[in-house]
N, C-alpha and C positions, 0 to 999 in steps of 0.2 A: 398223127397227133402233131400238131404245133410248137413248134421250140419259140414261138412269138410270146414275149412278156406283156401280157394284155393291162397297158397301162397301169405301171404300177404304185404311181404316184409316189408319195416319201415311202424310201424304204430303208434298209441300210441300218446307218448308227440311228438315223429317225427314230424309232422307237427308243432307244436307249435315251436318246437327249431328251424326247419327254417326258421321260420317267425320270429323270433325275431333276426334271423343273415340277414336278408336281406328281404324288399318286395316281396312277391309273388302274380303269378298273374294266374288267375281262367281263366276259359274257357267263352266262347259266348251262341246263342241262341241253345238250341237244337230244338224247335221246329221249326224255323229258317230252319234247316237243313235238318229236316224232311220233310217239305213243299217241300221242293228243290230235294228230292231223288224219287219223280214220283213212290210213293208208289200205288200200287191197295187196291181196297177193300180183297181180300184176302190174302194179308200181315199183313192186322188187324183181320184178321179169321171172318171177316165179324163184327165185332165191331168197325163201320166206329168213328174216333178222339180219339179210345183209345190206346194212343201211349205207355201205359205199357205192351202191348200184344206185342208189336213189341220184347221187352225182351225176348219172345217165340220163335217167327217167322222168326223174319228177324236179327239175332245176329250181322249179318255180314254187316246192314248200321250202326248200332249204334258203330261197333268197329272202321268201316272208319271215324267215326265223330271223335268221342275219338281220334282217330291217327290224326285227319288233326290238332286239338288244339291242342292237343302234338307238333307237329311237328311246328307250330304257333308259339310256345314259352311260352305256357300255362304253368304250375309248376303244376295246378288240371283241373280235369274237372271235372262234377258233373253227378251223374248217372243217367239214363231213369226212373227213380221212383218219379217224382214227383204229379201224382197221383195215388202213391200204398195209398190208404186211403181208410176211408171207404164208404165216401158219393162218389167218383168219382168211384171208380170200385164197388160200391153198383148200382149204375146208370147201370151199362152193368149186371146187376147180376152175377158179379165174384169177389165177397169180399172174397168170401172165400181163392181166389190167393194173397192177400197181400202179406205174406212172401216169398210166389212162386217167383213170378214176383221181388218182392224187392231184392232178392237174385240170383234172374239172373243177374236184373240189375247193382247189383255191381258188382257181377262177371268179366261181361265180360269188366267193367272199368278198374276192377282189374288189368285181362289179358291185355288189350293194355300198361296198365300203365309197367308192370314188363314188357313187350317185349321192351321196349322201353326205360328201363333203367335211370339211373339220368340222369340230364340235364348235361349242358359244366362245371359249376362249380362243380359237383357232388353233386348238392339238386336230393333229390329223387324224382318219378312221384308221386301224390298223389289222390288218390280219396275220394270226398267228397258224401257222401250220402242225394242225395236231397230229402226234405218233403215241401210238397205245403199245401195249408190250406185248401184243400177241397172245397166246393159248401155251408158246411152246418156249421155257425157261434155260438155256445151256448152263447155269452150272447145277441142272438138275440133270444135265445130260439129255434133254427132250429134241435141242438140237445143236450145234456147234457155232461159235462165235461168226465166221466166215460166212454162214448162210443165211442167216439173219441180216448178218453185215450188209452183202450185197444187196437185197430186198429194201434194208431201209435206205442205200442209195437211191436205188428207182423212186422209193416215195418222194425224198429229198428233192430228188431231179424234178420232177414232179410238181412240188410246191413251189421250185425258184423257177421253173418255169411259168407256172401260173400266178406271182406275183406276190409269192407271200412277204409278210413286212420280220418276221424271226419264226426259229423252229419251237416247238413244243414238245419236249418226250415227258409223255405224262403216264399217272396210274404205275410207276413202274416199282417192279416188284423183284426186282433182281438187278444188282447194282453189275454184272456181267451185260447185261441186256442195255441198260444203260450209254456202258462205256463203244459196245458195237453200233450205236444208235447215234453217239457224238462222233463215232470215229467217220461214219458212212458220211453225215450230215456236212463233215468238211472235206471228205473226196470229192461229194458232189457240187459243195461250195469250187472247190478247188478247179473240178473239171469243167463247170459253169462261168467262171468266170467272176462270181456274185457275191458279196459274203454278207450273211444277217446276221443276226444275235440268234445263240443259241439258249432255251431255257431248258433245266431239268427239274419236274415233280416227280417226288418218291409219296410213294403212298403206306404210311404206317398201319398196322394194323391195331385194333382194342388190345392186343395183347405188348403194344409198347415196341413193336419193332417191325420192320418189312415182315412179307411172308415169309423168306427165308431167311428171317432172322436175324439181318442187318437191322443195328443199331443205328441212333441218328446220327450219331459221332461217326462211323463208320461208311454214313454214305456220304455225307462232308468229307472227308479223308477220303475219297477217293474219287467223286465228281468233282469237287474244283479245280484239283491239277489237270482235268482234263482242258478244261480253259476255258468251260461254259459264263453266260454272262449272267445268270442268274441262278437261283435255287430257290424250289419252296415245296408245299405239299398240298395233293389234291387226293379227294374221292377218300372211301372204307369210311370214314368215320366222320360228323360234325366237327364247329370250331372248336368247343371244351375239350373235346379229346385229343388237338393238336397244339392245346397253349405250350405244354413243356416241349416240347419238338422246334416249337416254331422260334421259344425261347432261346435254345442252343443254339440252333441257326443264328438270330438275329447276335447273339453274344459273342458269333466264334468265323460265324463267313465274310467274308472279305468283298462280297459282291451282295448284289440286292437279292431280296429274301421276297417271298411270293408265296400267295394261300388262296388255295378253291375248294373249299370244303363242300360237301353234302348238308343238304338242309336238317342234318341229325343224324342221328345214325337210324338204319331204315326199319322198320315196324312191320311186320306180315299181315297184310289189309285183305277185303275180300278179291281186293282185284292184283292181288301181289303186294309188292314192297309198298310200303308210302314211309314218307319222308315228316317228318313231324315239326320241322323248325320251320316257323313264319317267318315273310319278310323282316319285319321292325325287328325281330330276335336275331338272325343274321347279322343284318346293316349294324345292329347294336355292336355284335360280335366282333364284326370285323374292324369297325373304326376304332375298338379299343386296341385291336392288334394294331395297328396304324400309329396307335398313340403313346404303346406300350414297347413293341417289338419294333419300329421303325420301317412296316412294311410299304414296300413300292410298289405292288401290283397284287389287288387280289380280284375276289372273284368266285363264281359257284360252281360246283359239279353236280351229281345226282340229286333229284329233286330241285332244284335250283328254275324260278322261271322268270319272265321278264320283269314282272311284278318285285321279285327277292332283286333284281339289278337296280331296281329304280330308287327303292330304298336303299340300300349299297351305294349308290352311288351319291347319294343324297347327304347322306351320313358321315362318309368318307372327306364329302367336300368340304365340311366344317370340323372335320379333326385337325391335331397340330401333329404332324407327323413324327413321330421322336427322332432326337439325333441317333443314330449309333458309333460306338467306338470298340470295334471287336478285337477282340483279345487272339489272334490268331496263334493255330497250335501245331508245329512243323511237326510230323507225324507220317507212318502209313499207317494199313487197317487190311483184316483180312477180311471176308467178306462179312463176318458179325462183329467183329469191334475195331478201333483205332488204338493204336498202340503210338504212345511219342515219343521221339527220339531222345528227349529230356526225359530223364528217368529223376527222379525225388529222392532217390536213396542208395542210388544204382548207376553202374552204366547199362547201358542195352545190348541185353546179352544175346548174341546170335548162335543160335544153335547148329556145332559142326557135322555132327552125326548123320543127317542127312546128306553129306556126300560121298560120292562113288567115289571120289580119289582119296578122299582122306578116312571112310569108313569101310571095313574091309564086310561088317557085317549086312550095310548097307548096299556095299554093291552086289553081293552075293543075292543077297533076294533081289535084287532087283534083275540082275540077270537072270534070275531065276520064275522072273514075275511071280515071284508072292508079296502083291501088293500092302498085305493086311499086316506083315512083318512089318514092310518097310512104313506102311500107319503105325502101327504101334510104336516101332523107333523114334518116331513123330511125336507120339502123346509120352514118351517116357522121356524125350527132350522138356517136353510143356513140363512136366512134374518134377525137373532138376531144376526150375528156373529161368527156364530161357523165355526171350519175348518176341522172338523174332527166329525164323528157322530159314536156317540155308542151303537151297537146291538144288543140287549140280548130279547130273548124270553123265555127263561127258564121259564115254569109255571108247577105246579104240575096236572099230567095227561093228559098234552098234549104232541104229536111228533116232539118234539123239532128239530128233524135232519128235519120233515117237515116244518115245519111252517120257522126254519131259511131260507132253501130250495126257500121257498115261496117268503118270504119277503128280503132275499138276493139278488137273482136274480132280485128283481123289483128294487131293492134299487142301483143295479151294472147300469141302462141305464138311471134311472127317478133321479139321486143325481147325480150331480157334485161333491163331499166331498169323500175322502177316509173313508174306514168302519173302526172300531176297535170291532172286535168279542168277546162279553162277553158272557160267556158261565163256567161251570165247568165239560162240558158234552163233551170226545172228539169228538165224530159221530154228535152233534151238530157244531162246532169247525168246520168240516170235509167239512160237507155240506154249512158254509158260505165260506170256502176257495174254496171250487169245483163250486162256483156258481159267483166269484168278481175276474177279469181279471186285477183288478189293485193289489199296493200293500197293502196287510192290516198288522192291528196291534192286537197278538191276547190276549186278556185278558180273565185268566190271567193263568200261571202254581203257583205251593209254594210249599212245603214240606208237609203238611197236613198229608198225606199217604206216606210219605217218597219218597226217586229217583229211587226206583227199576222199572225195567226192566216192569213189569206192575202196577207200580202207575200211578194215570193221569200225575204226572208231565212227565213222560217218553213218555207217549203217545201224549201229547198235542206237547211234542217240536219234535217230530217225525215230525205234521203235519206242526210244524213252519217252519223247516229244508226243508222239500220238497216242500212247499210251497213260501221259499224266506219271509216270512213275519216279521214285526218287534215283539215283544215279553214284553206282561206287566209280571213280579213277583211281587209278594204281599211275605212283611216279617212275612210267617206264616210256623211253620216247625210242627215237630211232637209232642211239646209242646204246640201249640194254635198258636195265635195272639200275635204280639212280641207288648210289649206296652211301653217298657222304649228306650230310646235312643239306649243303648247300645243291649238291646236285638238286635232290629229289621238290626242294623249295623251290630252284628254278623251274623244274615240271611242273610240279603244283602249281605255279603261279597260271603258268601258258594254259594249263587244264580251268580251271578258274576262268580266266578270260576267255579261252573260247569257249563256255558249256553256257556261259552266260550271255557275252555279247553276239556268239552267235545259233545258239540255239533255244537264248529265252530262258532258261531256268536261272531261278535266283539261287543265291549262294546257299541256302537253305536246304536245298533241294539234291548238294554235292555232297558225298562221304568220299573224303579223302583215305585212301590208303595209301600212306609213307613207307610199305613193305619194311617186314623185317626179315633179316637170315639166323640161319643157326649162327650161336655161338661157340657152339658146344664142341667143336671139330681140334680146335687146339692152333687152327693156323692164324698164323700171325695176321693175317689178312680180315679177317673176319673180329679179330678181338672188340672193335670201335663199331661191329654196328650196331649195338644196343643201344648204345651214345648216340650216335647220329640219327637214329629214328627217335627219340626221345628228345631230342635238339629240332628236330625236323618241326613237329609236334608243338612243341611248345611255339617256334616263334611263326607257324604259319596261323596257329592258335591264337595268337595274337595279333596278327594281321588281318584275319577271317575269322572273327567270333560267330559269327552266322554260322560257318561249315561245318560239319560232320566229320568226324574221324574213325577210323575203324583199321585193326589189325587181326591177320591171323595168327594170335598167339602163339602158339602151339610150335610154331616151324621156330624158335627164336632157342629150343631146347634139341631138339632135332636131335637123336640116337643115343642121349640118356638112359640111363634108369627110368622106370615110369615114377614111381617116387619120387626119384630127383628134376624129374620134368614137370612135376606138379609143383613142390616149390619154385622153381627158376619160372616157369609159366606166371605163378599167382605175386610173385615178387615184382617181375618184367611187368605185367598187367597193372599193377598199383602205382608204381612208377609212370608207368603212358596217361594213366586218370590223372595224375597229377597234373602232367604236362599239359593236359586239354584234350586227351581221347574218350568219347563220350560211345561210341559203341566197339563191338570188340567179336570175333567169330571164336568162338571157346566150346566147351564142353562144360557145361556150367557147375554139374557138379563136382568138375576137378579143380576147381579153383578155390583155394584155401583163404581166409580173411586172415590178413598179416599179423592180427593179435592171435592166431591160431598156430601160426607157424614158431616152431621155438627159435632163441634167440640165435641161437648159433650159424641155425640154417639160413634164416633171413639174412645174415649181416654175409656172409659166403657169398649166398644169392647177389647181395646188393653189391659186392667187392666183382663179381663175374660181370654184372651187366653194365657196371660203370670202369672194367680194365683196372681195377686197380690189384697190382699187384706190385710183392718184393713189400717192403715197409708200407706202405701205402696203403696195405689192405686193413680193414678193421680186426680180420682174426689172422692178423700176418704175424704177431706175439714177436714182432722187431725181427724177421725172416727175410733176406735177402730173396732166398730164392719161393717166396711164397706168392701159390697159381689158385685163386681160390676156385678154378676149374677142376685142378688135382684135388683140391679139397673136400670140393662138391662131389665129386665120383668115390670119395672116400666113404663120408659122412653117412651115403645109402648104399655103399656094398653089402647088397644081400638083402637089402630092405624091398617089401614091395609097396606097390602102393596102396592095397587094402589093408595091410596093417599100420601102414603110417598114416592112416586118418579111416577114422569110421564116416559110412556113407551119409549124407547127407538126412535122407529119411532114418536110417537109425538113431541121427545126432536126435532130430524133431522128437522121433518115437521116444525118448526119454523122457522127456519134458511133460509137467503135467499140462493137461488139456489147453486151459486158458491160452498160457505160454505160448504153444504151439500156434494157438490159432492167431 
């Protein structure tokens, strides 16, 4: 096979510069047309529905399609490769033709497109290189991210070989599948030398959500960070049943918004499906999307024929395209919803429980692999309040890349809650990103081992970058753990500037961890660091309104009373919200709301975390020698902590119904 680029005329940004001077409009069904061309079984070389072999055999129906959209008034058509993968030509045992096949079939897109020259305005013909999702879904476990991965390389390799003008991952039904599809698409760009615009269409179902259940919020929040140049949706259903879809998209993404609907939803005829929406009902459809949602590229899928393009295209050319001004929403998402880091009434509460180092009953099962414990653990975080759940298995002597492996993938279908990956290990890191289809958050990178080229910090934001995911830093450099104000601000700043100017994420995109320590030890050394993280806080908060902040509460009470560590925890925690900490790693139902805690214990609290002792303290009653740390150990001697506050669910269970709900 030919690594020769058969003339590929504009390619590149080309497609994107003219789409942004004017709507452009995609081609129809090709299987559609396929049906219609009275193919024998030896046109498929006796591999009866595998219409990637027709790319071999029969060159010469697939260019007459290409031409008749052309000719339609199409601006692209998509190439005969939508099952160059590996589960769909694994099925005829001919995986090993991916790149083959893939690279025919742009080719000969290629060819019709350059024969046929720009269109009446001089926009160039374009071809778009189609990838379908396969047969076999990984976070259903059918196959794993890696092997898919590699497959849609070859196709990739395939299309930039053969000339295509951007990629297409379309019909796709698994936001997992997706992200292994953009990640291949730029090794291959990468290893090729080449790079196009990449597009992603998810396909919703009548039921309002992908097949597995991802929401449209949810596959936004997690295909744009991967850094595609478009988003829109094709195939399952007609245009009515994609307006509110198409609506969020155009209200919330940041990038052009794209639609190929089916000509209806499909009807059981005598000779199979038919498709029920006429040309002039489509073209109507679409240009009001056009006019309504500010769409830049649409176009048909099932049922779809050149006839439905001509009018489409017709339609489209006399709409006013609407402006958009999207309201974008800094967020992750697990694979069914998106959760935002702005909470309305809240911070965002990351759930501790799922780790091995800070849960003793967590790690137990998980050493123990009882995975459905360590699920439950999971869904009994979701039901304290939490929004967000954090993953760390790290234990000394076990396969961290497996056990994440393990427990990630269960955690991507059995949690509603986006993941936040705590690990210091990249190939652990690796294996929860290759395993969670939605967006994750990964904690953490720092300087520890300095930013070279193979420290973790380089490696971990490797997998952040290709990954799309958001990004904890902790202010800890080649000196230690920054512990005065100004130390940890100096980190911060240098983490800030490189996460940004040299690996592309926007500030947005960073959760600062300002680290806190225990207070609670009595040494003189330590009294000031509830101050200085609360100082940290505030004025980088104020420098960096855009960033994220997040702490592990918890360690700032460290070998307390557990009563007296739920106060000092929900005191400390109210305190950093003030300062501008907007997420937080907690145990959500240990956190008390500060009109809950009696007066005595708050002001204690507040007198420990701000040093004030001797006269200075609020319940120091004009004491010299008053420690409101002795105080604090006083106040709950002998207290525990399920008598000092009823559970959260019992608070609820009082309440009559309304209330409650």
């Amino acid at each position: 096979m030919s690594s020769h680029t058969p003339n590929p005329g504009n390619h590149d940004t080309t497609f994107l510069s003219a789409m942004a001077r004017r709507v452009l409009v995609g081609d129809g069904a090709m299987g559609t047309m396929l049906q219609a061309a009275d193919l024998t079984l030896d046109d498929f070389a006796g591999l009866e529905g595998c219409n990637e072999i027709l790319n071999d055999t029969r060159p010469d129906v697939l260019e007459q399609i290409h031409r008749a959209y052309f000719e339609a008034g199409a601006d692209a058509v998509e190439t005969n490769t939508f099952g160059c993968n590996l589960s769909n030509l694994g099925d005829y045992d001919i995986a090993d033709r991916i790149r083959e096949l893939s690279y025919k079939g742009t080719a000969i897109a290629r060819g019709v497109a350059d024969e046929m020259g720009p269109s009446a305005d001089g926009t160039a013909r374009f071809v778009l290189g189609s990838i379908g999702p396969g047969t076999k879904l990984p976070s259903l476990g059918h196959t794993t991210f890696g092997v898919i991965r590699d497959a849609y390389f070859e196709c990739v390799a395939g299309m930039l070989d053969g000339g295509a003008d951007a990629v297409l991952i379309e019909t796709s039904q698994d936001l997992l599948q997706v992200k292994a599809a953009v990640v291949a698409a730029r090794a291959a760009m990468d290893e090729l030398g080449r790079r196009i615009p990449i597009i992603s269409h998810v396909t919703v179902e009548t039921t309002g959500t992908m097949l597995l259940g991802s929401e449209i919020g949810a596959a936004l929040a997690a295909i744009e960070p991967l850094g595609v140049d478009m988003i829109g949706l094709n195939c399952a259903t007609g245009p009515a049943e994609m307006s509110e879809h198409l609506r969020y998209l155009s209200r919330h993404a940041r990038i052009p918004v794209s639609v190929m609907p089916n000509a209806g939803l499909p009807q059981l005829g005598p000779n199979g499906a038919e498709y029920p929406l006429q040309p002039d009902e489509l073209a109507s459809a679409l240009s009001t999307f056009v006019g309504e949602f500010g769409l830049a590229f649409v176009g048909g899928c099932c049922g779809t024929t050149p006839e439905h393009i001509r009018q489409v295209a017709a339609a489209v050319a006399e709409a006013t395209k609407a402006d958009r001004d999207p309201a974008h929403i800094s967020e992750t998402s697990s694979l069914y919803s998106a959760v935002p880091f702005d909470q309305d009434a809240s911070f965002l509460v990351i759930g501790e429980r799922t780790n091995s180092n800070g849960s003793k009953a967590f790690r137990e099962a998980m050493l123990a692999e009882d995975y459905q414990r360590c699920l439950d653990i999971a869904k009994e975080q979701t039901r304290d309040g939490a929004h967000m759940l954090d993953l760390n298995v790290d234990y000394v002597g076990r396969d961290g890349a497996a056990d994440m492996t393990a427990l990630a993938s269960r955690f991507a279908t059995s949690s509603t809650l986006p993941i936040m990956l705590d690990s210091t290990e990249p190939e652990v890191i690796r294996a929860g990103l290759e395993a969670l289809g939605g967006r994750c958050a990964v904690n953490s990178v720092n300087y520890e081992d300095g930013d070279g080229p193979e420290s973790r910090f380089s490696r971990i934001m490797s997998l952040v970058v290709e990954h799309g995911a958001a990004v904890v830093a902790l202010t800890i450099d080649e000196e230690g753990q920054a512990r005065t104000a100004d130390w940890k601000i100096r980190v911060a700043e240098r983490l800030i500037a490189d996460i940004t100017g040299n690996w592309g994420l926007a500030e947005e995109d960073i959760i600062l961890d300002t680290l806190t320590f225990p207070i609670s030890t009595g040494q003189e050394e330590v009294r000031r660091d509830g101050i200085e993280t609360i100082e940290a806080i505030r004025r980088l908060h104020e420098a960096h309104p855009d960033v994220h902040f997040t702490l592990g509460i918890s360690n700032i009470s460290f070998g307390l009373n557990p009563a007296a560590r739920q106060v000092l925890n929900s005191v400390f925690l109210h305190e950093c919200v003030q300062a501008g900490l907007d997420t937080a790693i907690v145990h959500a139902s240990k956190i008390l709301p500060m009109n809950k805690i009696p007066d005595e214990q708050r002001d204690v609290a507040l007198d420990l975390v701000y040093d004030r002792r001797g006269a200075a303290g609020t319940r120091s009653e004009g004491r010299e020698d008053y420690d409101p740390l002795q105080k604090l150990m006083e106040l709950f001697e002998g207290v525990s902590a399920a008598s000092a506050r009823e559970s959260r669910a019992q608070e609820l269970a009082r309440l009559p119904l309304f209330e409650r709900l």
